[in-house]
C-alpha positions as CSV (number, residue, x, y, z in Angstrom):
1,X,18.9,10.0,-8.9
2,X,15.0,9.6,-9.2
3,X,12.9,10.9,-6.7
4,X,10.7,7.6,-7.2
5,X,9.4,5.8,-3.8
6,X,8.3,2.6,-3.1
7,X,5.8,2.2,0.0
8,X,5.4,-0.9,1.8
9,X,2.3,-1.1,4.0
10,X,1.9,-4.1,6.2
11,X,-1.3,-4.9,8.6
12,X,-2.5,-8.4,9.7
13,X,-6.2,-8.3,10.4
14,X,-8.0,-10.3,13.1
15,X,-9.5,-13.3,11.4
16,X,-13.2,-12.0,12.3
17,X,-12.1,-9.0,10.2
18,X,-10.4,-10.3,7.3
19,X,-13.0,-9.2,4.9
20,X,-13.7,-6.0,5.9
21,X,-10.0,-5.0,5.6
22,X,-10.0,-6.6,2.3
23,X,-13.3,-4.3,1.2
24,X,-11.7,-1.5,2.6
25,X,-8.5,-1.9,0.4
26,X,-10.7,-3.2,-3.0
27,X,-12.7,0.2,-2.0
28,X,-10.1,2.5,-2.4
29,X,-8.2,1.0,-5.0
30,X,-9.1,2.6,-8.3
31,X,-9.4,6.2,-6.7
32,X,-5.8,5.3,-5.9
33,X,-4.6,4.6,-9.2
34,X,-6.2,7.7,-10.6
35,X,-3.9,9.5,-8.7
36,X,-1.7,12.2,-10.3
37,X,1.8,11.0,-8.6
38,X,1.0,6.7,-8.5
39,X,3.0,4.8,-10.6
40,X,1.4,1.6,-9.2
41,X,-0.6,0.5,-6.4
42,X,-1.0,-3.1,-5.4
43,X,-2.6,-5.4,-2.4
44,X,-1.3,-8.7,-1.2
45,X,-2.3,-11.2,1.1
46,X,0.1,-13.4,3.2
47,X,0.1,-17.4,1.8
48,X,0.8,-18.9,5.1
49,X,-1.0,-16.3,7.2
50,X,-3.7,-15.4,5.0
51,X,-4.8,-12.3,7.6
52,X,-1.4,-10.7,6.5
53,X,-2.1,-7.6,4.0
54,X,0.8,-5.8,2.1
55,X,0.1,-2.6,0.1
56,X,3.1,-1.7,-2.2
57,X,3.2,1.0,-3.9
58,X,5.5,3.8,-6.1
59,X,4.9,7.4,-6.1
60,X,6.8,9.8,-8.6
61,X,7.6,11.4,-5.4
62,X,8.1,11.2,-1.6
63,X,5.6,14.2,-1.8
64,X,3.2,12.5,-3.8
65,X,3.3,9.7,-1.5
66,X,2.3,12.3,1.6
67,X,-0.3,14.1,-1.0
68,X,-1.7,10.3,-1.2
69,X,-2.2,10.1,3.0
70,X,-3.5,12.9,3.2
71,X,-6.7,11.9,0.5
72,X,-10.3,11.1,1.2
73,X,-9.7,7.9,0.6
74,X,-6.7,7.1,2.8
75,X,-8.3,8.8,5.5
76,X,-11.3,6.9,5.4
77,X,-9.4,3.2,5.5
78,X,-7.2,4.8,8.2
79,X,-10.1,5.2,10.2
80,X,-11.2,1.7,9.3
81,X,-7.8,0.0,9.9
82,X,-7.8,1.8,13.2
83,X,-10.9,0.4,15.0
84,X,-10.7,-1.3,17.7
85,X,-10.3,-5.1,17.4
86,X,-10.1,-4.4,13.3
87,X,-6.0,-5.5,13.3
88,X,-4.3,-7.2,15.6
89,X,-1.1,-5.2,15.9
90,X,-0.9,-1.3,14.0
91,X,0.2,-1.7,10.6
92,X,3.5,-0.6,9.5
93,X,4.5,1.8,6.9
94,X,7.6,1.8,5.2
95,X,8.9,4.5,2.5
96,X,11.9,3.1,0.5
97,X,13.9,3.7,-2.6
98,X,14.7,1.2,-5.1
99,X,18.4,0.4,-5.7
100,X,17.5,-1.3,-8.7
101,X,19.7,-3.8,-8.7
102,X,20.5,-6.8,-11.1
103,X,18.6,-6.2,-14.2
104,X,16.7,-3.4,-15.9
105,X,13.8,-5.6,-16.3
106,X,13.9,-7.8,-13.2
107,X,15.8,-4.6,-10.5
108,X,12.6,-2.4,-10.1
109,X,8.8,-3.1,-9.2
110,X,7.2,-1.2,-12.3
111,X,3.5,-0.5,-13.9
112,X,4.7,-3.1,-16.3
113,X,5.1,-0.3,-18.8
């Protein structure tokens, strides 16, 4: 079985902070993808709540996923996302594994490669 981990980060920022959150995320994004152990990192925003953020990502590793809080980076949008007033509830962090089911093609969430 693959040690591969998806992680599924959810936050909903105050409205007045919306932007902010969203710089924060844009900020750290391509120091994110240069990491060793990320097989894909990606942000979405919430269609009917457009304050909703969801990070998803795979790491080649659970360990490379705890390598990738522990970062600069991480630690500086942590400190962001943790403000006061910056999100209206604490965001949630989820670590999964795929089960890839159905098809090869249409059962994971890949790099597209």
């Amino acid at each position: 079985m693959s040690n591969v981990v998806v992680v599924v980060f959810r936050a909903i920022a105050t409205p007045e902070h919306l932007q902010e959150v969203l710089d924060a995320f844009e900020s750290i994004a391509l120091k994110t993808h240069a990491e060793e152990g990320c097989l894909g990192w990606a942000i979405h925003q919430g269609v009917e709540n457009p304050n909703e953020i969801i990070e998803v990502s795979r790491w080649v590793s659970p360990e490379a996923s705890v390598e990738h809080g522990a970062t600069d980076h991480v630690q500086w949008i942590l400190t962001v996302l943790n403000r006061p007033g910056v999100l209206q509830v604490p965001g949630e962090l989820s670590t999964l594994r795929a089960l890839g089911f159905g098809t090869a093609e249409k059962g994971w969430l890949s790099s597209g490669k």
